[in-house]
N, C-alpha and C positions, 0 to 999 in steps of 0.2 A: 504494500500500500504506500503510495507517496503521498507528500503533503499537499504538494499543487501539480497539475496535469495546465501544460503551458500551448496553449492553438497557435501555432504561428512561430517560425524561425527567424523573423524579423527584427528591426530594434527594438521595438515594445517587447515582447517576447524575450530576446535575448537578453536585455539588461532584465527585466525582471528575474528570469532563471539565474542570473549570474547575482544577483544582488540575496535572493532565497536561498538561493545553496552556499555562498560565503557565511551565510546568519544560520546556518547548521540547515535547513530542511533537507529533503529529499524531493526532486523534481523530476516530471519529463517532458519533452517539447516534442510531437508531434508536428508534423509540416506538410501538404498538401503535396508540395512542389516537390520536385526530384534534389533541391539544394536549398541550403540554407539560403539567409540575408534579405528574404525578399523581393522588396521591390528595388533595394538596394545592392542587391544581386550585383559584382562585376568578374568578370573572367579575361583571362589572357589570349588575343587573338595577334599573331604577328607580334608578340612580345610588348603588346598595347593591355593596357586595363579598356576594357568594353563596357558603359553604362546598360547592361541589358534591355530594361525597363527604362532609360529616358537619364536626363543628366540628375545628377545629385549634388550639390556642391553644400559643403557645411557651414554654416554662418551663425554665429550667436553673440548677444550681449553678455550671457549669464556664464558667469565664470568659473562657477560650480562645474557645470555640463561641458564647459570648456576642460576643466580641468580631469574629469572625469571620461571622458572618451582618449585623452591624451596619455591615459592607464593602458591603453590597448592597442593604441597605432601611433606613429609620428605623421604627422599631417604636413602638407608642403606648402607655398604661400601663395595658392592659385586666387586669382583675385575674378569674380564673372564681370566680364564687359562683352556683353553681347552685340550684336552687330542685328540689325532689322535690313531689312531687304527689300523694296517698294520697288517693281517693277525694274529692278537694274540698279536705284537709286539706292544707298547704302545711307545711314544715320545710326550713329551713336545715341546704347541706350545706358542706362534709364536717360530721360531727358534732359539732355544739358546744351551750353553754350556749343558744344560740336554740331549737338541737333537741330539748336537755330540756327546757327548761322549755315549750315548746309540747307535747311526750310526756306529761311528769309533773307539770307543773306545780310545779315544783324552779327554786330562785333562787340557790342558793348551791352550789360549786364544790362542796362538801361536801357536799352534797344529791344534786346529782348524778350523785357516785360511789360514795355507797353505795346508788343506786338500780340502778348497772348490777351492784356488787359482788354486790349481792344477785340479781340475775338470770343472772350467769353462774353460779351455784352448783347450778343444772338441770345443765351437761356435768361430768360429773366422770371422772378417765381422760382418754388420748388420744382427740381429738375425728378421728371414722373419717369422715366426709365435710364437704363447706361448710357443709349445713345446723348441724352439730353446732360447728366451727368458729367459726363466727360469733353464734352463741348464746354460747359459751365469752368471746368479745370484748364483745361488745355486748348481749348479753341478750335474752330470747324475744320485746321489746314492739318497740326496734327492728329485731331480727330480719323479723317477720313484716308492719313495715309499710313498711317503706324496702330490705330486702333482698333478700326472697324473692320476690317476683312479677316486678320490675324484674332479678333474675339468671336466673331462670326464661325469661323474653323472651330475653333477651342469648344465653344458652346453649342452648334448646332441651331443657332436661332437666331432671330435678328436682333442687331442693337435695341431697337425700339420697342422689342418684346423681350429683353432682358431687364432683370429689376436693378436699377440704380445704387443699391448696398453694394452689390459685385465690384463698383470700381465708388471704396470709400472717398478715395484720393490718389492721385497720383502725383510721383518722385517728379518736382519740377525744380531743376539744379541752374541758379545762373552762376555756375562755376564751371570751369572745362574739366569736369571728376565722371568717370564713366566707370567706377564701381560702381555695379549695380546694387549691394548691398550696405547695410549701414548698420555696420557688424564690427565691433573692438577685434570679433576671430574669427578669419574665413581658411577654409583649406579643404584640401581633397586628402583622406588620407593615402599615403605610398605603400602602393601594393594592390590595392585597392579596398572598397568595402569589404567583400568576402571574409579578406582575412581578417578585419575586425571583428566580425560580427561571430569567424571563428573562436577568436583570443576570447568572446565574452562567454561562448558555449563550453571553452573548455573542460573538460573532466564531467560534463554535461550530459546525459544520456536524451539521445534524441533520433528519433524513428522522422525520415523521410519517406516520401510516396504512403503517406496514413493521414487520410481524411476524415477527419474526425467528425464529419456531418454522417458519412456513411457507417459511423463506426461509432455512435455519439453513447450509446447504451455502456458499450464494454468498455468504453475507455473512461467513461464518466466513473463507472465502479470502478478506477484505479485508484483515486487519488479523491482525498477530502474537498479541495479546492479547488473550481477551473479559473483560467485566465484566458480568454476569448480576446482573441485580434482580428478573429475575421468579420461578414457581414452580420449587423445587429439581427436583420430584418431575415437573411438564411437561420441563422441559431432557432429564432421563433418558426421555425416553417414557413414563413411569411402568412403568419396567420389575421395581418392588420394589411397587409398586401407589401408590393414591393415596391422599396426605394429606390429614387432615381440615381446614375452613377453615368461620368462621361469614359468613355474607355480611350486608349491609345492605341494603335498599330505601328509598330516600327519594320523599315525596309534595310537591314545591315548586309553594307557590302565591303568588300577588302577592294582598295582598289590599287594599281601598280604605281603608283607615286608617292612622294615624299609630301604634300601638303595639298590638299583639297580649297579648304579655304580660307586659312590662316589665322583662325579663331575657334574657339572651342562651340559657343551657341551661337547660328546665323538666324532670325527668325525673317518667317518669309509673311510679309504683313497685307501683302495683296491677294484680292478673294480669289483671284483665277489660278494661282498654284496651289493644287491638293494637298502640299505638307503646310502644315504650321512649320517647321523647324528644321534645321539640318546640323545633328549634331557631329562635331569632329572629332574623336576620343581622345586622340594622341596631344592633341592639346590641355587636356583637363593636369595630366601628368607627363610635360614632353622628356624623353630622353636629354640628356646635359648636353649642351652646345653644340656641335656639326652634326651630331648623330639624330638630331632631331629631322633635319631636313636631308634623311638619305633613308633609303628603304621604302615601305610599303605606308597607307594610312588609310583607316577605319572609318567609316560614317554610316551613322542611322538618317533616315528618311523616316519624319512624326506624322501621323496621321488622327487626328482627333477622331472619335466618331461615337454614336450613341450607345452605353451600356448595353447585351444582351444577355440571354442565361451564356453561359459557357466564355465568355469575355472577362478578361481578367478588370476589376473597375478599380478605376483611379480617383475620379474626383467627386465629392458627392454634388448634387445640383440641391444649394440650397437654397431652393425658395420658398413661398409659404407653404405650398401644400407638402413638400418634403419636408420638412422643418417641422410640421405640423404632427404629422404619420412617426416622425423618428421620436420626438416627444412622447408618442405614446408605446414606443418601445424602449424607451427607454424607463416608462415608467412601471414596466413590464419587469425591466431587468433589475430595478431597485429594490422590490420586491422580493427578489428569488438571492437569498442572501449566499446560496454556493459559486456564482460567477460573479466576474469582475470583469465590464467590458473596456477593451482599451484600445489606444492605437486610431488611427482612420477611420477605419469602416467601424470598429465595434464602437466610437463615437462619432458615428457620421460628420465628421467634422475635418477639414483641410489643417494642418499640421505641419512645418518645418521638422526636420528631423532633430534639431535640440529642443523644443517642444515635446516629441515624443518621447526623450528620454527623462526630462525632465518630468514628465507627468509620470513615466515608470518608475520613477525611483521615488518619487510621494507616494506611489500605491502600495509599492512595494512593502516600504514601512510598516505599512496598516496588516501587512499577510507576513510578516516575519512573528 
């Protein structure tokens, strides 16, 4: 008998097994998938770390969870400056003094803001969806070529029938700083994820290819405690019906050259190319100096598209009536004092990955 029976080989998952079994218990981590790590899954192709599932890059304020994953990997000083793609047109993101003055051709800080001043003065009143939203931020010119096509893809639906929370605000820089994040600590760790996610399972007893939906009776009688990471809404049968999720498809190919397109994210923000994205790997963690640009180089092809059974789901769509439906499983699950749901999906909720550690290691607490 164990103390806790852990669903998911992921970072929720695995910091809690590693955090349980340090505080004496006995654990086991069941996994759906044929490998650990997730959605954070990376493997060696061409002697490149491959994002399997899409890029991941770490970024946090909280010093704790800084210091805490730096127990299990060295991390490098990969900084995301993405690059948006508008038909040929290339613009530096998040939004900054590169982005205007490639837009409007504006040099000065003060140029720049009263070029968007005056473009936000189109929404006037509460802005009633994203489209309106973000016109209100950034005005109609970035609006319609860095916003709208590239949220369009991602979501499945139009600006003006997306709800206006989805883009609270947005990063508008009159500085030339094209970190995307606004993070004391960003890095990718060396080696890649895997092997973190390894060091955390350590001495960890964990069964892969075991679905613990199909197997939820016998493995439930393992263990006192479960820790659920997968869907809220599967665990219940989907007995309140099922929640909405956006899914990914990636197209990964090796191709015969040394640099594809000289950055790690290229996002592609116009509606007529089918990817959102075009991730480069060999960028995330380049080989040291000349070696980088000799050999072979990696890239996924992102394809957004809508949840289906048998689709792995990434993002949850939270609008009212999901938001609504997952409230009442979750007050399903408050109730039934043997599980603990965690992570993405078992809290329908979007999450940075020091987020997710951060909330495993509060729960954990509560189950030592």
């Amino acid at each position: 008998m164990y103390d806790c029976l852990i669903v998911g080989a992921g970072l929720y998952g695995a910091v809690t097994a590693r955090e349980l079994t340090d505080a004496g218990k006995t654990v086991l981590v069941v996994e759906r998938r044929p490998h650990i790590a997730g959605n954070i899954y990376t493997e060696a192709v061409e002697g490149i770390q491959v994002h399997r599932y899409g890029a991941h890059i770490f970024h946090t304020n909280n010093d704790a969870v800084w210091k805490y994953v730096n127990r299990f990997a060295e991390f490098n000083r990969f900084t995301n400056s993405p690059v948006a793609n508008y038909k040929g047109e290339l613009y530096s993101l998040p939004f900054n003094m590169y982005t205007f003055n490639r837009m409007w051709g504006v040099v000065t800080p003060r140029e720049a803001e009263e070029k968007i001043r005056e473009q936000r003065g189109e929404i006037t009143g509460t802005p009633r969806n994203l489209e309106e939203q973000a016109i209100s931020l950034v005005g109609r010119d970035i609006y319609e070529k860095l916003i709208k096509g590239y949220t369009e893809k991602q979501w499945g639906r139009p600006c003006d029938r997306l709800p206006a929370f989805i883009i609270r605000r947005l990063p508008v820089r009159l500085i030339f700083d094209n970190n995307y994040f606004n993070a004391r600590h960003q890095g990718i760790p060396m080696g890649g994820y895997t092997a973190l996610i390894a060091r955390l399972l350590d001495g960890i007893e964990v069964r892969l290819n075991c679905d613990y939906l199909e197997h939820k009776e016998e493995l439930d009688a393992l263990a006192e405690r479960v820790v659920y990471t997968g869907p809220i809404d599967a665990y219940y049968r989907f007995a309140l019906g099922r929640l909405e999720y956006r899914s990914v498809r990636f197209e990964t190919e090796v191709l015969e050259q040394a640099n594809f397109q000289g950055n790690a994210v290229v996002n592609y923000t116009d509606a007529e190319t089918p990817w959102t994205r075009i991730i480069e790997h060999k960028w995330f963690d380049p080989p040291a100096g000349e070696a980088a640009y000799t050999g072979k180089t990696v890239i996924s092809r992102e394809y957004s598209s809508e949840w289906k059974p048998g689709d792995e789901p990434y993002y949850p769509v939270n609008d009212e009536r999901n938001t609504a439906l997952y409230r009442q499983y979750a007050e399903m699950a408050a109730k039934d004092e043997r599980v603990v749901m965690g992570g993405r999906l078992g809290n329908y909720r979007y999450y940075d990955m020091d987020q997710v550690i951060a909330e495993a290691l509060e729960k954990a607490e509560t189950l030592k």
